[in-house]
C-alpha beads as a LAMMPS data file, in Angstrom:
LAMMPS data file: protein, C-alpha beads

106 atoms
105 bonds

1 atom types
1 bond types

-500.0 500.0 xlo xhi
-500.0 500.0 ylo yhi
-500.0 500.0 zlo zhi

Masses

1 110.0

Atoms # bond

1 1 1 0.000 0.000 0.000
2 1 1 1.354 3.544 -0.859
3 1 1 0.646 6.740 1.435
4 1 1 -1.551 9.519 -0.206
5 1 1 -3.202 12.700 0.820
6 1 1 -6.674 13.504 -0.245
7 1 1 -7.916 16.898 -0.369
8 1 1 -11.533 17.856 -1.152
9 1 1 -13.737 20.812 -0.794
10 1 1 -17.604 20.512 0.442
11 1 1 -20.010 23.082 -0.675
12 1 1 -20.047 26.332 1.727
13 1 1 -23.792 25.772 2.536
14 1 1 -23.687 22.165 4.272
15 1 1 -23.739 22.255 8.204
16 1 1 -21.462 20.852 10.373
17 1 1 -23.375 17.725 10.928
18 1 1 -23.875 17.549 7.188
19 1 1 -19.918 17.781 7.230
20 1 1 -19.542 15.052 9.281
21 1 1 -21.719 13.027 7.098
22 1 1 -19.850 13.431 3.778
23 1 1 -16.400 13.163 5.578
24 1 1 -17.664 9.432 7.028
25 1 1 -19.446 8.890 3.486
26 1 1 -15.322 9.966 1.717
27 1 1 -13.845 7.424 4.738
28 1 1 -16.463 4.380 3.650
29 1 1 -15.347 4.922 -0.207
30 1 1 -12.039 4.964 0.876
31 1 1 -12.574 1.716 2.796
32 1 1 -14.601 0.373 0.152
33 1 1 -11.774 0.931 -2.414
34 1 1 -9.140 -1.314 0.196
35 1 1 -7.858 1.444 1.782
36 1 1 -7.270 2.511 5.291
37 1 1 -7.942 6.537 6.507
38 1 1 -5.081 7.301 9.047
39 1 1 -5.404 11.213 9.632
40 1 1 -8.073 13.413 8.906
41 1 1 -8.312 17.339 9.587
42 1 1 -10.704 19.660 9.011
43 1 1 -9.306 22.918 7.721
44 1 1 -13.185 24.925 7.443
45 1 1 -14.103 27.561 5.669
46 1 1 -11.856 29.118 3.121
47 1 1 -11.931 31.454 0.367
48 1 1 -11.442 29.996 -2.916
49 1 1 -9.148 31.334 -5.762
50 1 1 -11.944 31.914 -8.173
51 1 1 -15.479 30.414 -8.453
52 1 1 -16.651 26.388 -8.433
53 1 1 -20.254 26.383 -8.972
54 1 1 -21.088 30.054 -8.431
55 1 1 -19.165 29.944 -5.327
56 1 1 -16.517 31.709 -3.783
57 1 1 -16.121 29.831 -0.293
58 1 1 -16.027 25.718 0.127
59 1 1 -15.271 23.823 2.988
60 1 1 -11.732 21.921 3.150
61 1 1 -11.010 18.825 4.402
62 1 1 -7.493 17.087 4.122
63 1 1 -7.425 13.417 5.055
64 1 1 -3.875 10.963 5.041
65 1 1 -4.732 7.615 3.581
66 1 1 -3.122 4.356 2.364
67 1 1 -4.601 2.457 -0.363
68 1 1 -3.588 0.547 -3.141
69 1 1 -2.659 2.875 -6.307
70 1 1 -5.030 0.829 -8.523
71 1 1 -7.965 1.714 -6.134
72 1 1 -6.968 5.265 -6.539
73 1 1 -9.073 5.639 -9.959
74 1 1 -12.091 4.212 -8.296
75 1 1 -11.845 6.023 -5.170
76 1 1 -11.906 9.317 -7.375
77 1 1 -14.436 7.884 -9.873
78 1 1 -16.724 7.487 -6.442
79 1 1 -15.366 11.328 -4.907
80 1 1 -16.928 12.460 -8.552
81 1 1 -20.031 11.060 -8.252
82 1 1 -20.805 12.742 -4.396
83 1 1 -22.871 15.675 -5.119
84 1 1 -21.831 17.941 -2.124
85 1 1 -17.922 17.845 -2.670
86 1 1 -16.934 20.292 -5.673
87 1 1 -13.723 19.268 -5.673
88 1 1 -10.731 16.747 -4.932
89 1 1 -7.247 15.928 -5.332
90 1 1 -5.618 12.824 -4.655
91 1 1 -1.682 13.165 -4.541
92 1 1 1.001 10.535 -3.459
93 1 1 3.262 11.114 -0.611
94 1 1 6.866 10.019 -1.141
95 1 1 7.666 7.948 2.398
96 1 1 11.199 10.133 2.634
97 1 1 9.172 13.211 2.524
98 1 1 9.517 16.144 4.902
99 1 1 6.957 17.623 6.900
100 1 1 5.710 21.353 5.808
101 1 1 7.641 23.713 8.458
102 1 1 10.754 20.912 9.327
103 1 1 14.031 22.733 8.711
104 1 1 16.074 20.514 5.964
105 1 1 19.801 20.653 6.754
106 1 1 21.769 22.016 3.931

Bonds

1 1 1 2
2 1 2 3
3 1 3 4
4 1 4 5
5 1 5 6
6 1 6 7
7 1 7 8
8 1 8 9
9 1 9 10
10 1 10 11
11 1 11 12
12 1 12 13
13 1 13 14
14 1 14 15
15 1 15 16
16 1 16 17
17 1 17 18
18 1 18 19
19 1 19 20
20 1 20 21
21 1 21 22
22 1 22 23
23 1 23 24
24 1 24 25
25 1 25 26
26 1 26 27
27 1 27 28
28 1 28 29
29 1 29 30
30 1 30 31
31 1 31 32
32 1 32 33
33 1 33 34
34 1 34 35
35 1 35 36
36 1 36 37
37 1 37 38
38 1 38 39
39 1 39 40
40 1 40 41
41 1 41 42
42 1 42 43
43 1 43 44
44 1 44 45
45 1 45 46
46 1 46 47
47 1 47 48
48 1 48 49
49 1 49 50
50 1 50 51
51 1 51 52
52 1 52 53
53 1 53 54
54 1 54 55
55 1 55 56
56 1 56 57
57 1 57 58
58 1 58 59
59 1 59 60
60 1 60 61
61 1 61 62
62 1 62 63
63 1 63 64
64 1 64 65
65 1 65 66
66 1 66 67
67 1 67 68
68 1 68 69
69 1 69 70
70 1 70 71
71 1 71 72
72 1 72 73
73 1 73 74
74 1 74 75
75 1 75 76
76 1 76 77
77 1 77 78
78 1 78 79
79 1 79 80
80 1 80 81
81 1 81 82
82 1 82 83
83 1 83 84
84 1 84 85
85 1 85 86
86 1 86 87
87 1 87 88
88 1 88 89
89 1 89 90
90 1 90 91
91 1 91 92
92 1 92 93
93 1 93 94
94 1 94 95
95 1 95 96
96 1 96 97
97 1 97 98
98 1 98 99
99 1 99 100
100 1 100 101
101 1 101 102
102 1 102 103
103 1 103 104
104 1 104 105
105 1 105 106
């Protein structure tokens, strides 16, 4: 299994329980697809860069998964097909990768 980092926005108007909801609904595909969720954070409200579906604001959530990275098409095939995110990224995370904010010795 190789580490990745999901990253998806939720449409401004959904509550925090509603939040919840999709964020369980993201960690069941993720499951489904034969992966394992092993850090999620909520980042909230955010202003975004320009416009996704006449809106300006979206709710961010960044979660740290493993999976398989031939479950990765069907875990975004599914994250496309859930009406209340607007949109995700999937990236891979190199294992000797450092940390946002640790000093690298030069």
């Amino acid at each position: 299994m190789r580490s990745y980092e999901l990253v998806f926005i939720v449409h401004p108007e959904v509550d925090e329980d509603g939040l919840t909801a999709v964020t369980e609904k993201v960690e069941g595909l993720i499951k489904r697809n034969g992966g394992k969720v092993t850090r999620i954070e909520p980042w909230g409200l955010r202003r975004l860069a320009y416009p996704i579906q006449k809106q300006w604001d979206g709710q961010y959530v960044l979660m740290r998964l493993e999976l398989e990275s031939q479950s990765v098409v069907g875990l975004e095939r599914d994250l496309g097909l859930t009406e209340q995110i607007m949109r995700h990224l999937v990236v891979c995370v190199e294992e000797d990768a450092k940390p946002p904010g640790e000093a690298v010795a030069v």
